[in-house]
LUMMI-934178 format. One record per residue (C-alpha): x, y negated, z negated. Coordinates in nm, 2 decimals. Example, Ala and Ser with C-alpha at 12.3 -4.5 7.8 and 13.67 -1.06 7.14 Angstrom:
<sites>
SITE,1.23,0.45,-0.78
SITE,1.37,0.11,-0.71
</sites>
This chain:
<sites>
SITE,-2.37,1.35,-1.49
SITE,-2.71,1.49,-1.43
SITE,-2.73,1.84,-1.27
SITE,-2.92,1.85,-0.89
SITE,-3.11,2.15,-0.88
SITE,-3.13,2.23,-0.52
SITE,-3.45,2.44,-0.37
SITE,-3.40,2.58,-0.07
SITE,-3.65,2.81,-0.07
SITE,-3.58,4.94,0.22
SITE,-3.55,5.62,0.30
SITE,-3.58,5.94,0.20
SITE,-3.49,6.34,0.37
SITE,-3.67,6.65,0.28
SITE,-3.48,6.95,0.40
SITE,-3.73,7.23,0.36
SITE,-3.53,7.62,0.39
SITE,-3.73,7.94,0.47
SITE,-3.59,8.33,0.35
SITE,-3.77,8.65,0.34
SITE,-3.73,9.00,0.15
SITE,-3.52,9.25,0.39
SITE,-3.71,9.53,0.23
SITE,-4.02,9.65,0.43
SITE,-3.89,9.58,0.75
SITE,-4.20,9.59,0.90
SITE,-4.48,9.41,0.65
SITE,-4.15,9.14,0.73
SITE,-4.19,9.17,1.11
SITE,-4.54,9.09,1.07
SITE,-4.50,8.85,0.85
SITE,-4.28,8.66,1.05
SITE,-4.46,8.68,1.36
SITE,-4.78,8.51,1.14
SITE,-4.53,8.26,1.05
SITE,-4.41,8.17,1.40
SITE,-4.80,8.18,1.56
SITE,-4.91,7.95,1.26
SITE,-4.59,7.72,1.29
SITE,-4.68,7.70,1.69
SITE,-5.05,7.64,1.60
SITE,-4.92,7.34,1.36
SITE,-4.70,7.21,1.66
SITE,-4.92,7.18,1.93
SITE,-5.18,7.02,1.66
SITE,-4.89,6.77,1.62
SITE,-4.83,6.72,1.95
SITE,-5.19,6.68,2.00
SITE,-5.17,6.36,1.72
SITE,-4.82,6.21,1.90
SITE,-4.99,6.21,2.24
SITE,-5.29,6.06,2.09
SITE,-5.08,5.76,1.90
SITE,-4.91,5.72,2.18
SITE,-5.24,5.70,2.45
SITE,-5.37,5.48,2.16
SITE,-5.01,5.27,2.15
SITE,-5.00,5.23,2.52
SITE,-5.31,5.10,2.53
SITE,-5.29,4.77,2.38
SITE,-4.92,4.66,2.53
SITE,-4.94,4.38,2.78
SITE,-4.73,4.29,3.03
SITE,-4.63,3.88,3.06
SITE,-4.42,3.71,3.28
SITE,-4.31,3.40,3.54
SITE,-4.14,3.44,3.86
SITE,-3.85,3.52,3.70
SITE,-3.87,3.63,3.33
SITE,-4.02,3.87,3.08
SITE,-4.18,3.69,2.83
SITE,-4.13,3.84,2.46
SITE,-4.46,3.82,2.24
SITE,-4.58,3.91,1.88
SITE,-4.87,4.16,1.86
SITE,-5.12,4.15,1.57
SITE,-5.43,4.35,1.52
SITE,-5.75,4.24,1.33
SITE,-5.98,4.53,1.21
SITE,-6.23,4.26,1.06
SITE,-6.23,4.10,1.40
SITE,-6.07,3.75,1.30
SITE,-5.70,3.60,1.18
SITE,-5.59,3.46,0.88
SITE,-5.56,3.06,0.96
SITE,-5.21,3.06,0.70
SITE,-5.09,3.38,0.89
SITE,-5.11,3.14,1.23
SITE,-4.99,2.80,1.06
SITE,-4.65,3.07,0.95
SITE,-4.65,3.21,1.30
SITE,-4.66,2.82,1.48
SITE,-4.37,2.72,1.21
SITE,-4.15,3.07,1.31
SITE,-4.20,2.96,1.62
SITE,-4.01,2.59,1.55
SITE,-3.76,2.74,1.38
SITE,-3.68,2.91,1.64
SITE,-3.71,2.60,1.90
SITE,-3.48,2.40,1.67
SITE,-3.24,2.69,1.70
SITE,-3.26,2.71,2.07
SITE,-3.41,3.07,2.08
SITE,-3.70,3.02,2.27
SITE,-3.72,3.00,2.67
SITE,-3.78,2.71,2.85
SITE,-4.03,2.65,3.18
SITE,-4.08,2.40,3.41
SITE,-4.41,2.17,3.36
SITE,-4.58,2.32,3.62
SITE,-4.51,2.72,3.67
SITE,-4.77,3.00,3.67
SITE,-4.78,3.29,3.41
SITE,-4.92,3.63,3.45
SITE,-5.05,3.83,3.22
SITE,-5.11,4.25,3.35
SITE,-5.35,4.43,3.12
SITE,-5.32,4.78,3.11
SITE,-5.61,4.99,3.33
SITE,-5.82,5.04,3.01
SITE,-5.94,4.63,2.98
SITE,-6.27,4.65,3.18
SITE,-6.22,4.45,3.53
SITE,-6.39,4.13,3.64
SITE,-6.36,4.04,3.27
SITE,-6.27,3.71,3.06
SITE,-5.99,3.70,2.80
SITE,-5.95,3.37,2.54
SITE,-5.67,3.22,2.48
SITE,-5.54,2.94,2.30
SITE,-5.28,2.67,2.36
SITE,-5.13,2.50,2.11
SITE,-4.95,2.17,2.17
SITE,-4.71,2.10,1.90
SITE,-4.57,1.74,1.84
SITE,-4.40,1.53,1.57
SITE,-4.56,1.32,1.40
SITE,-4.38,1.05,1.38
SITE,-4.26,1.14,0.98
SITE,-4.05,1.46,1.02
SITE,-4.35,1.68,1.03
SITE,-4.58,1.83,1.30
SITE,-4.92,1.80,1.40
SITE,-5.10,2.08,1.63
SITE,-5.32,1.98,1.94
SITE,-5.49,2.27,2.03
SITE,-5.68,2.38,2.38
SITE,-5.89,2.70,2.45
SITE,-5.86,2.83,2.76
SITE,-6.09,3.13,2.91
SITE,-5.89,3.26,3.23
SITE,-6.06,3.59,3.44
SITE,-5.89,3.91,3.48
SITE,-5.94,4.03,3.80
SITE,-5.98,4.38,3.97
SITE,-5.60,4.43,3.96
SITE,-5.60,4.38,3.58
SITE,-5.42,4.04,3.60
SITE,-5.51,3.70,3.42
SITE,-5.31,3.40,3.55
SITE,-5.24,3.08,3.35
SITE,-5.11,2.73,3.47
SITE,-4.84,2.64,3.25
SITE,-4.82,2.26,3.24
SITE,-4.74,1.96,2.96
SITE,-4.70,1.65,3.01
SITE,-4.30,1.58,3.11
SITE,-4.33,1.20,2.95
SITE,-4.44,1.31,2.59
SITE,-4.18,1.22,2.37
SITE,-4.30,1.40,2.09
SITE,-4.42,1.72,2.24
SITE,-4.18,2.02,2.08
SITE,-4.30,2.34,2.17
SITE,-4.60,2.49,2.35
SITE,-4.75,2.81,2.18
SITE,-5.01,3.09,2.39
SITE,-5.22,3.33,2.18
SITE,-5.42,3.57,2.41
SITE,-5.73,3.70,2.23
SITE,-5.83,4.06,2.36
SITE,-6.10,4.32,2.21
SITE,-5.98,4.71,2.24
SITE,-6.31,4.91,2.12
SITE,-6.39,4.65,1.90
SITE,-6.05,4.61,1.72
SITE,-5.95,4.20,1.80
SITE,-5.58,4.18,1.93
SITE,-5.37,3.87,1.93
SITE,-5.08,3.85,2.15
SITE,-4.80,3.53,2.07
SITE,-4.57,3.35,2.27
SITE,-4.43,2.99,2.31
SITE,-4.23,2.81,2.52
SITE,-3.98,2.49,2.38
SITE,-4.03,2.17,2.57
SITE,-3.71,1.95,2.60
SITE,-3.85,1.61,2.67
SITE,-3.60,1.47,2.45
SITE,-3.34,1.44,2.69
SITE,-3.27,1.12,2.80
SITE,-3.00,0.94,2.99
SITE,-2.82,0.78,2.68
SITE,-2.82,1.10,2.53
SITE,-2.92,0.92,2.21
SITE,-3.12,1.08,1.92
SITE,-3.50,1.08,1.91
SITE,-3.65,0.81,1.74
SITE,-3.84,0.90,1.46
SITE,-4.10,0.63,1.34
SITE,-4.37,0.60,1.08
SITE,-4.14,0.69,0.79
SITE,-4.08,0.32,0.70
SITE,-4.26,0.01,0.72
SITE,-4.25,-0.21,0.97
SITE,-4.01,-0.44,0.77
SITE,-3.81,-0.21,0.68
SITE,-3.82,-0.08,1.04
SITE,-3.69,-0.39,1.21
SITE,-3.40,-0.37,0.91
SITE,-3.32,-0.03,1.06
SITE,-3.32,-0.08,1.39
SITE,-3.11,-0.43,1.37
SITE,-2.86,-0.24,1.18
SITE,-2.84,0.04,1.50
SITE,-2.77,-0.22,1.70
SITE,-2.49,-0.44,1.56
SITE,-2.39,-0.20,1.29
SITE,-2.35,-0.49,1.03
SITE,-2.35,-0.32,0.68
SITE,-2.47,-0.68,0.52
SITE,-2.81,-0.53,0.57
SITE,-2.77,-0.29,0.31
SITE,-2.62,-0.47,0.07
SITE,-2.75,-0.52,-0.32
SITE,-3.10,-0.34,-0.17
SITE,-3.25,-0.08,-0.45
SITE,-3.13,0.24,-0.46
SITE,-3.46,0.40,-0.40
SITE,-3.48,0.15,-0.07
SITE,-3.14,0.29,0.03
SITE,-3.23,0.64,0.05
SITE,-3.51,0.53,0.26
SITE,-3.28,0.41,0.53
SITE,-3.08,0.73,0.41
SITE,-3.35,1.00,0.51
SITE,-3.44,0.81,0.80
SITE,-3.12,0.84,0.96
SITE,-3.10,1.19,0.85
SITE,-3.44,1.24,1.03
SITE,-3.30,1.10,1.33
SITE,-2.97,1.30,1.33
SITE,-2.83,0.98,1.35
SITE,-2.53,1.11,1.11
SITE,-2.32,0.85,1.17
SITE,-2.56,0.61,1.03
SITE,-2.61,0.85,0.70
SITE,-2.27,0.85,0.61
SITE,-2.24,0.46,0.59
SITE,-2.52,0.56,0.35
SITE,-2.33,0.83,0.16
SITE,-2.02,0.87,-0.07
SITE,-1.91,1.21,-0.15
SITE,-1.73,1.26,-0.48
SITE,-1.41,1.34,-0.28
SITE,-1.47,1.00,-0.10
SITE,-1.08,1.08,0.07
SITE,-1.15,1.38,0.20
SITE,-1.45,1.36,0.30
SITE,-1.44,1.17,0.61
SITE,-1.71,1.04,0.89
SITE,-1.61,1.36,1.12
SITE,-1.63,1.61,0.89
SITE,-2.02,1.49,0.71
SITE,-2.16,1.50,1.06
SITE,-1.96,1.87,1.09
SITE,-2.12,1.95,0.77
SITE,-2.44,1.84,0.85
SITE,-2.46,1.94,1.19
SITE,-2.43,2.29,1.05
SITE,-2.71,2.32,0.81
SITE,-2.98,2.56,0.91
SITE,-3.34,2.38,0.98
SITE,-3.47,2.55,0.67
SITE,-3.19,2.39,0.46
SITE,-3.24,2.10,0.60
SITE,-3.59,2.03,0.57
SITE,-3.58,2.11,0.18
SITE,-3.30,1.82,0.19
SITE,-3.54,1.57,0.36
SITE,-3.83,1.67,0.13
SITE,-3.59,1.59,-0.16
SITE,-3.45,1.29,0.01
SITE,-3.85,1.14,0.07
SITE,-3.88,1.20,-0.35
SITE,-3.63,1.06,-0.47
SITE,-3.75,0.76,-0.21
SITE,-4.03,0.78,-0.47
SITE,-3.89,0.81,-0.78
SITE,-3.74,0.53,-1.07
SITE,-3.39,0.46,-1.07
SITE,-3.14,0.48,-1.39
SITE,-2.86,0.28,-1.42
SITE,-2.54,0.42,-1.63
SITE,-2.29,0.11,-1.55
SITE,-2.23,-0.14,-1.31
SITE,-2.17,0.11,-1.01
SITE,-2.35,0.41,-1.14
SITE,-2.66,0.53,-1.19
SITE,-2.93,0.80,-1.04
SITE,-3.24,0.86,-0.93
SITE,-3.52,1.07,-1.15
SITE,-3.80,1.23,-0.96
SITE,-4.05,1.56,-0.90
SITE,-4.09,1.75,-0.64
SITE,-4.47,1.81,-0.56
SITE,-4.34,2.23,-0.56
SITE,-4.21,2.22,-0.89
SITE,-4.42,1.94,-1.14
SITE,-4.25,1.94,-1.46
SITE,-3.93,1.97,-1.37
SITE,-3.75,1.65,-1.35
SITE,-3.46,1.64,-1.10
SITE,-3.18,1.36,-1.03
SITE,-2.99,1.23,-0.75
SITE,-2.65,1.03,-0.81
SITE,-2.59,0.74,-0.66
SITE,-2.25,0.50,-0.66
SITE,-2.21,0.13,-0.56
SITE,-1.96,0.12,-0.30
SITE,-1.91,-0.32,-0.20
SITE,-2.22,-0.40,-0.29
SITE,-2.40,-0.14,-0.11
SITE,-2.53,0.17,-0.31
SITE,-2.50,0.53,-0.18
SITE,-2.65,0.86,-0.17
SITE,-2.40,1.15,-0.34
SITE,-2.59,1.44,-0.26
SITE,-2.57,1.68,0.06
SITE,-2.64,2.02,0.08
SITE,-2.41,2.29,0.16
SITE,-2.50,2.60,0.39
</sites>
């Protein structure tokens, strides 16, 4: 039986003590009273320093919020006066994670946003920012449609933005704000994002995720959601099976998957507890298992009997090393034996 390999993926004290010689009472006197002026000469230099960090901490916090909430952002600050474009793809992604794990807030279509800079941004100014739209893209992945927006800050130090998407986008996910601000030169970025929930819909039924297969292979699918007739499946490739496999996974259509899967405690593992199972996975776990799921789509099947056999493939992350993915024949239809666990 081959092996799956399975890629998913800070103090210190210083106590410092002080004596003296008891002899010479007075050379000590003295000696301590240069002590103590030098000691209160060192702490009003330090407070001089604390008051300074914080004049210069103060300085740069915003203030951003709706009608009714405090909106939470990330600060970052440039000293060669631009950003890093990985550092914002790995901010936009944080972001997701965090809308597939229903962290982030949610606001209407149409609601306004304030922004309150602090008294030292000059008045009557103009302050960039940039909207990002993110969608699916139709393949399990994302694609970024970005806007850049110049709002004015008026004499009260306030920049208003009009907060809108469009309600009937299907594929819209989250909405993501950077505000672009120069403090004496230093460039300041200031994060925050919103999760749109246009996937609600009356039947309550998973989002439809298309693109992944061809348009064959579509209308295969999609006949099979509706009159769940496993025929459709039967004596297909292995490789074409985990197609149909990671699309339902894609889809969170679970109960789909496990007509597609046979665990190698087939008894216990039953319809309600793989869609517990899965339903539990983080999003990180999960996308490695789709990335795995769309290789092995690609790779050359190896049969080792009449119902047996597995699937050889790479993974684009790791060239070299070969991996495998069982599959069993189960009446004629052959099934995925490989799910994660948490």
């Amino acid at each position: 039986m081959k092996k799956k390999l399975i890629l998913i993926g800070v103090i210190f004290t210083l106590t410092l003590t002080g004596c003296f010689n008891k002899k010479n009472k007075e050379e000590s006197t003295t000696e301590i009273t240069s002590d103590t002026t030098t000691v209160s000469e060192e702490s009003t230099e330090d407070t001089t320093i604390s008051e300074e960090i914080e004049d210069k901490k103060d300085k740069t916090e915003l203030s951003i919020f709706t009608k009714d909430k405090q909106i939470e952002y990330i600060k970052t600050v440039s000293n060669n006066g631009n950003f890093d474009n990985d550092e914002k793809m790995q901010m936009i992604l944080n972001f997701y994670r965090k809308r597939q794990d229903d962290e982030l807030p949610i606001l209407e279509n149409e609601e306004n946003i304030r922004i309150e800079f602090p008294s030292d941004l000059p008045k009557d100014s103009k302050v960039n920012i940039i909207k990002t739209n993110v969608k699916q893209d139709g393949k399990g992945g994302t694609e970024n449609v970005v806007e850049n927006i110049v709002v004015d800050v008026n004499k009260n130090g306030d920049a208003d933005i009009k907060h809108t998407f469009d309600k009937k986008d299907k594929y819209l996910d989250l909405i993501v704000y950077e505000v672009l601000v120069n403090w004496d030169d230093t460039l300041v970025k200031y994060d925050f994002a919103f999760k749109v929930d246009n996937r609600s819909i009356p039947s309550n039924k998973p989002f439809a995720i298309t693109g992944y297969l061809s348009s064959e292979e579509q209308k295969i699918y999609d006949n099979y959601k509706k009159d769940k007739k496993i025929e459709v499946f039967k004596n297909l490739e292995p490789t074409k099976v985990i197609k149909y496999y990671t699309q339902a996974v894609m889809e969170k259509e679970y109960s789909i998957a496990y007509t597609l899967y046979k665990d190698y405690d087939a008894e216990n593992m039953t319809e309600e507890k793989y869609i517990q199972n899965m339903k539990s996975l983080s999003e990180d776990i999960k996308e490695d298992y789709i990335s795995n799921l769309k290789e092995a789509g690609n790779g050359k099947f190896i049969k080792e009997g009449e119902e047996k056999g597995y699937i050889e493939y790479q993974l684009q992350i790791q060239q070299g090393h070969p991996m495998a993915m069982d599959m069993i024949k189960d009446n004629n239809v052959w099934k995925v034996q490989y799910m994660p666990t948490q």
